[in-house]
N, C-alpha and C positions, 0 to 999 in steps of 0.2 A: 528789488532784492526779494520781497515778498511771494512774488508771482515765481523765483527761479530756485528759493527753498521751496517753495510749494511744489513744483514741479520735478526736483529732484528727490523729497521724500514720497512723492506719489510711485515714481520710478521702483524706488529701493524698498517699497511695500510693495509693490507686485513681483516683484523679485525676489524677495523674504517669502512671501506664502508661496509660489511655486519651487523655491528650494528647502524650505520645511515639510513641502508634499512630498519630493521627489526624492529625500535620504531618508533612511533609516534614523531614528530617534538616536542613537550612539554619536553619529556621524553628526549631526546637526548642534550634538550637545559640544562635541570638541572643533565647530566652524564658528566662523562669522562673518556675514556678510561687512567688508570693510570700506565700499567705495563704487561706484559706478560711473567708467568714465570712457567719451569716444567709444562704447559700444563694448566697452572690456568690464564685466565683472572682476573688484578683487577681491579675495578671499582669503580669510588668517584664516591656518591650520593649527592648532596646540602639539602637533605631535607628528615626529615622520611616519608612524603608520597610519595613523588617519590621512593624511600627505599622500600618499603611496594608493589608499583606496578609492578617495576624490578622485587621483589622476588615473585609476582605469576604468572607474566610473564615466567621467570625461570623454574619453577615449572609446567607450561603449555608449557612447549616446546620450548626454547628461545634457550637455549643451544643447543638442535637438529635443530633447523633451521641455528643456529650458524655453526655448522659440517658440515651441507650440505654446506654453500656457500664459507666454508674454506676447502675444502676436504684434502689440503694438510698439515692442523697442527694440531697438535694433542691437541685436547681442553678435559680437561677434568672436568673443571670445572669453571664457573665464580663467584667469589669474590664479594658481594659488601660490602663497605667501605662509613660510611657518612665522608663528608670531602667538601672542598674548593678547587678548584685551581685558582680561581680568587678574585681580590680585588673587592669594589663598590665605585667610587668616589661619590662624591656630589651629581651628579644627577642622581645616581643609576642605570651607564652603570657600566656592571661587566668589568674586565680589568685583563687579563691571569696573573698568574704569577705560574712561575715554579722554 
């Protein structure tokens, strides 16, 4: 069990820093990488505009830049998903929850 969380959080850190290089801070701030599986990135979106930019980012090459700076996993396609991974208290700091 050790050696295949180890293995899958290696995954989704190289995948984390090549899609923090490759968005604009905005974008990154309303993403989150949610899962890496069979070759498929998924991704929660907070918002259908952000939704909507991903997907022609994607479409314009996100994916193949994604390849390059992962050479070693085999991506074949990224997911996105609108969704939440965080709460908002009162003063409308977001707050992780998993």
């Amino acid at each position: 069990m050790k050696r295949e969380v180890f293995k899958r959080q290696k995954k989704l850190t190289s995948l984390a820093h090549a899609w923090t290089h490759l968005l604009p801070d905005e974008l990154i701030e309303h993403s989150c990488l949610d899962g890496y599986r069979g070759g498929t990135l998924t991704v929660l979106v907070d918002g259908a505009g952000y939704l909507s930019e991903l997907d022609l980012m994607i479409r314009e090459g996100l994916l193949d830049q994604m390849r390059q700076l992962c050479p070693t996993l085999p991506l074949s396609a990224i997911k996105l998903k609108r969704g939440r991974w965080y709460h908002t208290d009162e003063e409308g700091h977001k707050i992780t929850a998993f």
